[in-house]
Residue frames relative to the residue before (quaternion, step in Angstrom):
aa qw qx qy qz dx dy dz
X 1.0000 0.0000 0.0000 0.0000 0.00 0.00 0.00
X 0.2257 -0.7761 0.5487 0.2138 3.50 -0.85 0.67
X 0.5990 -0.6751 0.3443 0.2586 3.51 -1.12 0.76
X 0.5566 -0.3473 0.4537 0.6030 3.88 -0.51 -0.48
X 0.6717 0.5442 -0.3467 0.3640 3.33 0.10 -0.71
X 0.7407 0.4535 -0.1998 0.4536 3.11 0.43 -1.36
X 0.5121 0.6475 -0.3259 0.4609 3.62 1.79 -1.00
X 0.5984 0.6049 -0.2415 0.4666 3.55 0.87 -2.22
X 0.7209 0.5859 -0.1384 0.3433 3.87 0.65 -1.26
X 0.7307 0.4014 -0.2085 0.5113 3.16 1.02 -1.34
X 0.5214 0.6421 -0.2772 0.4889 3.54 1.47 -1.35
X 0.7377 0.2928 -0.2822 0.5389 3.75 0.13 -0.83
X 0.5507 0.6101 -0.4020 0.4035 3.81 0.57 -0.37
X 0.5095 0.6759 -0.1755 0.5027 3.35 1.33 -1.90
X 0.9024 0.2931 -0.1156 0.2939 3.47 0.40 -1.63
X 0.4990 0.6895 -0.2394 0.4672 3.02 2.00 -0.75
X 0.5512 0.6871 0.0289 0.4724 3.32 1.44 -0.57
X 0.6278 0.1557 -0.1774 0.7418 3.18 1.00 -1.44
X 0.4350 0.6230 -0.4785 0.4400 3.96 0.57 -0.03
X 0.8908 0.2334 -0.2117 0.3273 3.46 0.24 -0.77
X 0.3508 0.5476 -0.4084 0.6405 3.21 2.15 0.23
X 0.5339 0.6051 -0.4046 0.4302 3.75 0.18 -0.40
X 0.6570 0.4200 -0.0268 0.6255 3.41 0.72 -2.13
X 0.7394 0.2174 -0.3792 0.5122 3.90 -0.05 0.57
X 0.4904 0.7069 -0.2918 0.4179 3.27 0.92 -0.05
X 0.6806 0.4885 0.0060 0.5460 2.81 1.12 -1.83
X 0.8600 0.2647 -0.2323 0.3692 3.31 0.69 -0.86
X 0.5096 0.6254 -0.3444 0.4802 3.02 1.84 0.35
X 0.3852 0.6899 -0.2670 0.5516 3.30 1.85 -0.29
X 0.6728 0.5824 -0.1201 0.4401 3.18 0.39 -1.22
X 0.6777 0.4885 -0.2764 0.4751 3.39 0.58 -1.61
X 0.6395 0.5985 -0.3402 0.3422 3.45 1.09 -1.86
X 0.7480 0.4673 -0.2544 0.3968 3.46 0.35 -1.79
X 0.5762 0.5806 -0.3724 0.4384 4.01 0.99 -0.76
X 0.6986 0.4985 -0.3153 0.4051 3.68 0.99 -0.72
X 0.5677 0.6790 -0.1891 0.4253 2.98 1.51 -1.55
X 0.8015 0.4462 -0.1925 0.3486 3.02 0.86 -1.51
X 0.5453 0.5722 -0.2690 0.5504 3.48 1.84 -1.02
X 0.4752 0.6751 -0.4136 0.3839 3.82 0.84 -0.88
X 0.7338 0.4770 -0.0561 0.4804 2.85 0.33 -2.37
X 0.7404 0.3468 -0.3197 0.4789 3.64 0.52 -0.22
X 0.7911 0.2526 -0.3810 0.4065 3.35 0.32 -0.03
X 0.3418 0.3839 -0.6844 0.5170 3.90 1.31 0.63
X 0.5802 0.4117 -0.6046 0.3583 4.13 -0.23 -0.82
X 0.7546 0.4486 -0.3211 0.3554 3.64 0.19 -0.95
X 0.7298 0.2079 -0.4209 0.4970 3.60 0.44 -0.40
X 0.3798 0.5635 -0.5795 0.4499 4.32 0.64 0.26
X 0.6458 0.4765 -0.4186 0.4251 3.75 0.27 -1.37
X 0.5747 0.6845 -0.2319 0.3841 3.59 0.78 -1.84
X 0.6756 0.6349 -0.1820 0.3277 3.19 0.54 -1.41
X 0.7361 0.5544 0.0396 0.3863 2.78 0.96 -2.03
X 0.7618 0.3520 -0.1955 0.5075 2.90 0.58 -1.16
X 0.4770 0.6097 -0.3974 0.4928 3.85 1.23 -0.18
X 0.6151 0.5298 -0.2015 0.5480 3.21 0.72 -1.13
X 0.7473 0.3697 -0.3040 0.4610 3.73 0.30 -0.99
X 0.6788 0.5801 -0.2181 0.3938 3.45 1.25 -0.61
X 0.4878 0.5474 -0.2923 0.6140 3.40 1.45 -0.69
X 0.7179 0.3237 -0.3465 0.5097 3.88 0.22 -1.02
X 0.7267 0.1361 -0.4512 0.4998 4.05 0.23 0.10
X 0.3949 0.6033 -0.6052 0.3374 3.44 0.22 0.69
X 0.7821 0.3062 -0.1885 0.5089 3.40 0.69 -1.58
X 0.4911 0.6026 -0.3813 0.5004 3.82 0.98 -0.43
X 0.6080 0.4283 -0.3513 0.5687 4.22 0.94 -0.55
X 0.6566 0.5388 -0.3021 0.4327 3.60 0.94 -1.25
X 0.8184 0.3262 -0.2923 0.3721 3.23 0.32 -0.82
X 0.4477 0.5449 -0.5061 0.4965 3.84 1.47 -0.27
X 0.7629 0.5007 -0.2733 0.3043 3.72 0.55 -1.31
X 0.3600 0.6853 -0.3159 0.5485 3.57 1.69 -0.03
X 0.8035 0.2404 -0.2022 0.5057 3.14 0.15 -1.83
X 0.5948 0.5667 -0.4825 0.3037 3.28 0.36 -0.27
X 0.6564 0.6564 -0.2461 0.2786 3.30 1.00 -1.57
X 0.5011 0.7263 -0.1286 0.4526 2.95 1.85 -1.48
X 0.6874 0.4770 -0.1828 0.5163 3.61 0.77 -1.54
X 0.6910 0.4952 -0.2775 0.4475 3.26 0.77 -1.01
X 0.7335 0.3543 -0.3476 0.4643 3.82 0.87 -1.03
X 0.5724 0.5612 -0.5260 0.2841 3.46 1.24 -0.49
X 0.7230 0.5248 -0.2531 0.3711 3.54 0.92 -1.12
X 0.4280 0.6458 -0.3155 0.5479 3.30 1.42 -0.50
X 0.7127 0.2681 -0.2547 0.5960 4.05 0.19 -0.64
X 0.5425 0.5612 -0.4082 0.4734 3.61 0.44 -0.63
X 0.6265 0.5998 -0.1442 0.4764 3.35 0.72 -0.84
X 0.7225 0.4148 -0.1469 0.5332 3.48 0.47 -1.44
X 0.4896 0.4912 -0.4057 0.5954 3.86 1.00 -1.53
X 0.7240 0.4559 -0.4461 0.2625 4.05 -0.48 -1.21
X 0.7055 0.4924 -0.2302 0.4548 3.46 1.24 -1.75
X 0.7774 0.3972 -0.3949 0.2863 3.94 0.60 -0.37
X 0.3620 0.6448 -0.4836 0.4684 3.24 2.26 -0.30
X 0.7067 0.5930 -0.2503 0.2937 3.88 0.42 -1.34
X 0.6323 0.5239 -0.1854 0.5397 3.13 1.54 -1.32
X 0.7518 0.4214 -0.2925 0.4144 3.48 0.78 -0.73
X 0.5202 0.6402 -0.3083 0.4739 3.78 1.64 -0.07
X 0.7043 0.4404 -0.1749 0.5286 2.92 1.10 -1.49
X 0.6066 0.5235 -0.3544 0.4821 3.73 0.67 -0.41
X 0.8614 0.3336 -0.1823 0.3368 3.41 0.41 -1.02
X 0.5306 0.6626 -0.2623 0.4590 2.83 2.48 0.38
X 0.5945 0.6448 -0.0594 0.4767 2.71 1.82 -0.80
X 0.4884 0.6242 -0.3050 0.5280 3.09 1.41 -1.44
X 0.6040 0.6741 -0.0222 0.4246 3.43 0.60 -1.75
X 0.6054 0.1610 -0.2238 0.7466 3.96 0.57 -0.48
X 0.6808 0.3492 -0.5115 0.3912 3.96 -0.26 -0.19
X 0.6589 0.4448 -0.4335 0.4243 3.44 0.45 -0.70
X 0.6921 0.5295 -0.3476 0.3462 3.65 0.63 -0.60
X 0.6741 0.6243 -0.1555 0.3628 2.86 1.34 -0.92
X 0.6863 0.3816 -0.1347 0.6044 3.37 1.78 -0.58
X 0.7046 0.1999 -0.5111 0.4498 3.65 1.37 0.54
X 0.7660 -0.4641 0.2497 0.3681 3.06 1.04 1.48
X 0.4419 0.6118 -0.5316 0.3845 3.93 1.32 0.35
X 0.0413 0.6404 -0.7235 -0.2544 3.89 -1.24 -0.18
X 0.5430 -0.6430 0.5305 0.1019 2.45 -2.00 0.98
């Protein structure tokens, strides 16, 4: 027969025991959720990543394509411009041409 003591002994042994099965448990618990939790953060991190790449690319090409049309406006008006200055140049030249010639057989204008 075993005594109270030996009962008091075996009982806290028993528990000391499931105590430290408890405490690996736990800290194996732990370990799990820390991966889980680091997992889950870096898919959040490469989704964010993702995203914003993605958002960046669309105002990339959205800038490109304003800066196109723009470029476009700019060469259209740009010749439009040039067409005005050789129409002018060619008046003024053949106006000119035109007072010199008068001017040297002695006509004024």
């Amino acid at each position: 027969m075993s005594s109270p003591v030996e009962d008091t002994i075996n009982a806290l042994t028993e528990f000391e025991s499931l105590l430290d099965s408890a405490k690996n448990d736990a800290a194996e618990s732990k370990k799990r959720m820390l991966k889980g939790a680091q997992e889950w953060a870096e898919a959040a991190k490469s989704a964010a990543l993702a995203r914003a790449d993605k958002m960046a690319s669309e105002t990339i090409a959205k800038a490109r394509t304003e800066a196109e049309r723009d470029a476009a406006q700019i060469r259209s008006s740009g010749e439009a411009a040039l067409r005005r200055y050789e129409q002018a140049m060619g008046r003024h030249t053949a106006e000119a041409a035109e007072h010199v010639a008068k001017r040297l057989l002695g006509e004024s204008s």
